[in-house]
C-alpha positions as CSV (number, residue, x, y, z in Angstrom):
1,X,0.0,0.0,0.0
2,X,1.3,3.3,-0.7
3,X,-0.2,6.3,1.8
4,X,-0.9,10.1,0.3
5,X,1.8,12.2,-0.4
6,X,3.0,15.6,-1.7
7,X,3.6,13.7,-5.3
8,X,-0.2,12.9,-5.3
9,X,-1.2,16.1,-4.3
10,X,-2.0,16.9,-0.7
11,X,-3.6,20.8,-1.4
12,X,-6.8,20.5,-2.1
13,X,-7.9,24.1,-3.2
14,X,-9.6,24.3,-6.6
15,X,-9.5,27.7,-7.3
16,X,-7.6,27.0,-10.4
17,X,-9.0,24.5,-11.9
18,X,-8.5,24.2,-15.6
19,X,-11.0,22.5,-17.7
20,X,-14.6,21.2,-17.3
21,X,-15.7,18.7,-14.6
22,X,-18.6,16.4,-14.9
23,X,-20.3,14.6,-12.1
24,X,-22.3,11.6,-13.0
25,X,-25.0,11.4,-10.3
26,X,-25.7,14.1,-7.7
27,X,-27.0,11.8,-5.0
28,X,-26.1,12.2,-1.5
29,X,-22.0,11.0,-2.0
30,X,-22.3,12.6,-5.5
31,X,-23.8,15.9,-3.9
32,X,-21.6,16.0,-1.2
33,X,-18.5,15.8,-3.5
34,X,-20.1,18.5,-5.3
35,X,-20.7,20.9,-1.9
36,X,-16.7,19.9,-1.2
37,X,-15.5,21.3,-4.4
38,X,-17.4,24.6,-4.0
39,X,-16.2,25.4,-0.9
40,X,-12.7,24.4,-1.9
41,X,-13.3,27.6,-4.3
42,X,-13.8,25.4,-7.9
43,X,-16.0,28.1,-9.9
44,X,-19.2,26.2,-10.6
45,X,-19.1,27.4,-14.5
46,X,-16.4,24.8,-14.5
47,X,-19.2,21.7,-13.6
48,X,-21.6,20.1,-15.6
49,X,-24.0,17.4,-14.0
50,X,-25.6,14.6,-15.0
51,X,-28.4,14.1,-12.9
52,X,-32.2,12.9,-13.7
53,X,-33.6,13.7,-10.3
54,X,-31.6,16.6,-8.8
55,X,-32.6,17.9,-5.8
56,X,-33.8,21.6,-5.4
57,X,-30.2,22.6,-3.7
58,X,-28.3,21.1,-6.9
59,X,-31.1,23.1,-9.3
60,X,-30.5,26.0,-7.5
61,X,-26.7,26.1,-8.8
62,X,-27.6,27.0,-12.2
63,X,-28.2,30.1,-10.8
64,X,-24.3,30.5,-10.1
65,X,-23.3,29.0,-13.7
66,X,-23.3,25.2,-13.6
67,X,-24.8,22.9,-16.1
68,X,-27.2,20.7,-15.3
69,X,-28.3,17.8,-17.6
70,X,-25.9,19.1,-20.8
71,X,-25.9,17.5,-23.8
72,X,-22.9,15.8,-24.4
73,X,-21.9,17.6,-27.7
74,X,-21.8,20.4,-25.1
75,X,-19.2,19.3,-23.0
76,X,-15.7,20.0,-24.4
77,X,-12.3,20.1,-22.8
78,X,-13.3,17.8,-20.1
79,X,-10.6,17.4,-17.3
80,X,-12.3,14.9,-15.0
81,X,-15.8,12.9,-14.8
82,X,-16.3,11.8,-11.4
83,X,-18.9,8.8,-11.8
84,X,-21.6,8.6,-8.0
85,X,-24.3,6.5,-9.6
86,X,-25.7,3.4,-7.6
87,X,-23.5,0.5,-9.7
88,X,-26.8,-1.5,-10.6
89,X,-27.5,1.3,-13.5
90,X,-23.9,1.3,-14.1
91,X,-24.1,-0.9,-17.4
92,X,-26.2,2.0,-18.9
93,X,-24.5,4.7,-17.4
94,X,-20.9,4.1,-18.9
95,X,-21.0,3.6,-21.9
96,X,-22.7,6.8,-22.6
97,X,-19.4,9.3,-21.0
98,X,-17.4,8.1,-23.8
99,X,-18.1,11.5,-25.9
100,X,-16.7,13.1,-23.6
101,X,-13.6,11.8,-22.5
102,X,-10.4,13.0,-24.2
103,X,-6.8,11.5,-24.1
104,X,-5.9,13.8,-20.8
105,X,-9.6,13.1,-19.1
106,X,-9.5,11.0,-15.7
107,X,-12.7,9.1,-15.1
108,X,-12.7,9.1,-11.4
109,X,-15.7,6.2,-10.2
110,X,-17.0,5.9,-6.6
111,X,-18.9,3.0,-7.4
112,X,-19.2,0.6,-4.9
113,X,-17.8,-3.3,-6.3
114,X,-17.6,-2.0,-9.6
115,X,-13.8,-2.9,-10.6
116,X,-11.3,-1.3,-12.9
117,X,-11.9,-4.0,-15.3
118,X,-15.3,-3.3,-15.7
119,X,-15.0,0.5,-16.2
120,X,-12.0,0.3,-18.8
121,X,-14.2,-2.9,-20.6
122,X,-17.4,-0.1,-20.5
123,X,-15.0,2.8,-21.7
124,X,-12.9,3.6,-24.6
125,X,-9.5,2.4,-24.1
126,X,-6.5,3.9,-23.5
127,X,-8.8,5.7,-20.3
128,X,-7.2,7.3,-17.1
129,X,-9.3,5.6,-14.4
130,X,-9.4,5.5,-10.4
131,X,-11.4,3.8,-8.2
132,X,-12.3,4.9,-5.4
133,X,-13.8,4.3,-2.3
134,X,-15.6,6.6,0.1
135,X,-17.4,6.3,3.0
136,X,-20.7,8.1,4.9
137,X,-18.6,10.7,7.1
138,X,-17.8,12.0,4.1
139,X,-21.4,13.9,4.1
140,X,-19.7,16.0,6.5
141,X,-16.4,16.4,5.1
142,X,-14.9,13.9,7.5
143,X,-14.6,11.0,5.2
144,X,-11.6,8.7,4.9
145,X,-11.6,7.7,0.5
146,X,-9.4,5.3,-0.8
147,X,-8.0,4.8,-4.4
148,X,-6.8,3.1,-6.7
149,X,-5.4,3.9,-10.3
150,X,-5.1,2.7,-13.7
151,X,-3.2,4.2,-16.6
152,X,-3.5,7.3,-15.0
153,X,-0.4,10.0,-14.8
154,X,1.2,11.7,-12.0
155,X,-1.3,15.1,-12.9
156,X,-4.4,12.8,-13.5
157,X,-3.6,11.0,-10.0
158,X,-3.0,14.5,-8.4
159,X,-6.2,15.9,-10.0
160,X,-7.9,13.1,-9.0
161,X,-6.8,13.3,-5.1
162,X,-8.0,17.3,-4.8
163,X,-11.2,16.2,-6.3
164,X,-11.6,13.4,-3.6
165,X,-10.0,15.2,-0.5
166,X,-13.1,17.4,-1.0
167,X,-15.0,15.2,1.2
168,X,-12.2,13.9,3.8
169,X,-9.1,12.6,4.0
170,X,-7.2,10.1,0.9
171,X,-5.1,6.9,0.8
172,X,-3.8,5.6,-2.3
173,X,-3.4,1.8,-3.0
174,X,-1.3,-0.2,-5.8
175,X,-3.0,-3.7,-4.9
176,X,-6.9,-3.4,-6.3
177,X,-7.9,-6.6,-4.8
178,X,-7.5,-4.7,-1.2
179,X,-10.4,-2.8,-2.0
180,X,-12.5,-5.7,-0.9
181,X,-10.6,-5.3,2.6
182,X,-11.3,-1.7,2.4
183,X,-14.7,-2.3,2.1
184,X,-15.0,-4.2,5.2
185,X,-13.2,-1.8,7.3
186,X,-14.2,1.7,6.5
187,X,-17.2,1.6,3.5
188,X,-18.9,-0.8,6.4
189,X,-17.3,0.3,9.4
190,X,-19.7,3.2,10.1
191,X,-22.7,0.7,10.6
192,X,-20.1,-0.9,13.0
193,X,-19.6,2.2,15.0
194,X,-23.4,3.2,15.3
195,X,-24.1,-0.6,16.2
196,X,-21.8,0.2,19.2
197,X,-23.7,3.1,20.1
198,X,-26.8,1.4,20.0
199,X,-26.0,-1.6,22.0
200,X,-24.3,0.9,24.8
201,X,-27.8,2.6,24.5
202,X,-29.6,-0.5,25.4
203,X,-26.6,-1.7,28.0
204,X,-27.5,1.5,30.2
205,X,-30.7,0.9,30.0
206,X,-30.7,-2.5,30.9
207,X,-29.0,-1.6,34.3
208,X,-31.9,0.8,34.9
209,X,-31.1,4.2,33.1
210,X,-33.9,5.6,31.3
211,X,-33.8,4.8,28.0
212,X,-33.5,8.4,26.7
213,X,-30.8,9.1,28.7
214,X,-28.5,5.8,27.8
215,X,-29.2,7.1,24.5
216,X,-27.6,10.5,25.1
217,X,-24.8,9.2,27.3
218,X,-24.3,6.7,24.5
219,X,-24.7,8.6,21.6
220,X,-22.4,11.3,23.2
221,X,-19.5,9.2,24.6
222,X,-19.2,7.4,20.8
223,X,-19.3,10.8,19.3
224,X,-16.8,12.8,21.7
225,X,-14.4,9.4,21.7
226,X,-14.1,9.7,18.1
227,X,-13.4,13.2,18.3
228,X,-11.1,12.6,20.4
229,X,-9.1,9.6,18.5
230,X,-9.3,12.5,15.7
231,X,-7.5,15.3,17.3
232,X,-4.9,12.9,19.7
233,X,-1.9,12.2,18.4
234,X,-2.0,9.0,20.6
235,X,-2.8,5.9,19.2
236,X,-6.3,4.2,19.8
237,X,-4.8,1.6,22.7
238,X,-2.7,4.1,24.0
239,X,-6.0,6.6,24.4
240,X,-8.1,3.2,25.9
241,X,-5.1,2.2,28.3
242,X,-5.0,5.6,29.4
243,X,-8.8,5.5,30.4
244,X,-7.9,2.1,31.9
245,X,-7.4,2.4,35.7
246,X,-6.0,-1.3,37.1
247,X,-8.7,-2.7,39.2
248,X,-11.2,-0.7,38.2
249,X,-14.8,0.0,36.6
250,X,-13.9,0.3,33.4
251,X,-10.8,-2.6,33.4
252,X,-13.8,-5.0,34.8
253,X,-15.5,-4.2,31.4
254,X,-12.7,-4.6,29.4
255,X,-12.0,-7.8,30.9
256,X,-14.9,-9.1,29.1
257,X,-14.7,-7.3,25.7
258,X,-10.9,-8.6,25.2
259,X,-12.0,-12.1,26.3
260,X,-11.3,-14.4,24.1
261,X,-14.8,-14.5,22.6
262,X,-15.0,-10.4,23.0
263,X,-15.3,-8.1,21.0
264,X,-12.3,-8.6,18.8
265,X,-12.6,-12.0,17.8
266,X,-16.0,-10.8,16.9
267,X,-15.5,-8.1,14.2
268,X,-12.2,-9.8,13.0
269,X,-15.1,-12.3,11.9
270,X,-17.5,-9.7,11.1
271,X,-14.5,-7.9,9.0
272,X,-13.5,-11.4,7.3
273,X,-17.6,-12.1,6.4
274,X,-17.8,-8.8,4.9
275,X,-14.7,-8.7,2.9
276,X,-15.7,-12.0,1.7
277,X,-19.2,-10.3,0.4
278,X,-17.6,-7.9,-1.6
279,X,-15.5,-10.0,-3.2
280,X,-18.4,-12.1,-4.1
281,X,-20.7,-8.6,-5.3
282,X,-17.5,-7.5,-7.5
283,X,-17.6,-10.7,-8.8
């Protein structure tokens, strides 16, 4: 695996931005992408979307230049199409970019399962591609993406990462078949997170809280731990040992979640079962 770095571009501002950029469905990844980029200062004359449904917010930047629903005669000089349909229209979607993809265009796809292979066998070839994967937090700009490339150059890859670090922060990966890995850990691994605030919910209640307030306490404690892990510097099992007094309340606990049927064995497996599913929906 190879991290971000300055060669793949680690400013994000888009204030400069030369060419056109077309996003390929403006749902709620797509749109928040799109919100990213604006506030990163990319002039929204410079975006065209493809969208049958938009919402009123993405209607309401026509008013400030953008193109919504262009023909695709229309769109010319086209540095980057970023690709946020659901994958089960994808077969229909594809094949229909390929006016407007020139030798220097990067077709950047946040399909979920849908592999390099497919996109170059749906594209013209030679194509710039990445794949990439994002994940919910990245609604609020605090989304961890991860990519992947394919005859893509150094400029196309650094283009590429400015348009994804719109919505959070961005690894780069050599190996594709980690994406399935990737998948497991941090496409799912919100639904893992929230699961843990609800069972702590019904924990607290369960020992005589009142429901609404196990909620809070739960809800709260996930929220400011996370915030937390974000800002320290520390690792996560130096931040839990430090929490960790010997003897007491919360060591007790902990005795039981690192038991050897706790709570890691339990989402290695969980991890394991859903890296497997990918690889079985990529096919």
């Amino acid at each position: 695996m190879s991290a971000s770095s300055p060669s793949t571009g680690d400013n994000p501002d888009l204030h400069h931005f030369s060419g056109s950029l077309v996003l390929v469905g403006a749902g709620k990844m797509g749109g928040a992408l799109l919100e990213g980029w604006l506030r990163l200062g990319l002039d929204a004359t410079k975006v065209a979307v493809i969208e049958p449904s938009p919402s009123p917010q993405i209607s309401a930047l026509v008013k400030r230049g953008m193109r919504l629903n262009p023909a695709a005669s229309a769109l010319t000089d086209v540095a980057a199409i970023v690709v946020a349909v659901k994958p089960q229209v994808a077969v229909e979607v594809m094949p229909a970019l390929a006016p407007m993809i020139a030798p220097s265009t990067v077709v950047v796809s946040i399909m979920a399962g849908r592999t390099l292979h497919f996109l170059s066998s749906t594209l013209p070839s030679p194509c710039a591609l990445v794949r990439a994967m994002p994940n919910l937090p990245a609604a609020i700009g605090r989304g961890v993406t991860v990519a992947v490339a394919l005859r893509a150059s150094e400029p196309q890859r650094r283009l590429a990462h400015r348009l994804l670090c719109a919505t959070g922060t961005v690894e780069w990966i050599d190996d594709e078949s980690l994406m399935d890995a990737v998948t497991a850990v941090s496409g799912s691994g919100p639904a893992y997170v929230f699961l843990l605030a609800e069972t702590l919910a019904q924990a607290g209640a369960a020992v005589g809280l009142p429901p609404p307030l196990a909620a809070k306490l739960a809800r709260e404690t996930v929220a400011g731990s996370g915030e937390l892990l974000h800002r320290s510097a520390l690792d996560a099992a130096t931040l839990r040992e430090n929490v960790t007094s010997p003897g007491g309340t919360t060591a007790a606990a902990l005795d039981v979640l690192m038991g050897a049927n706790g709570l890691a064995r339990l989402l290695q497996h969980a991890v394991q079962v859903a890296t497997r599913r990918a690889r079985d929906l990529a096919g």
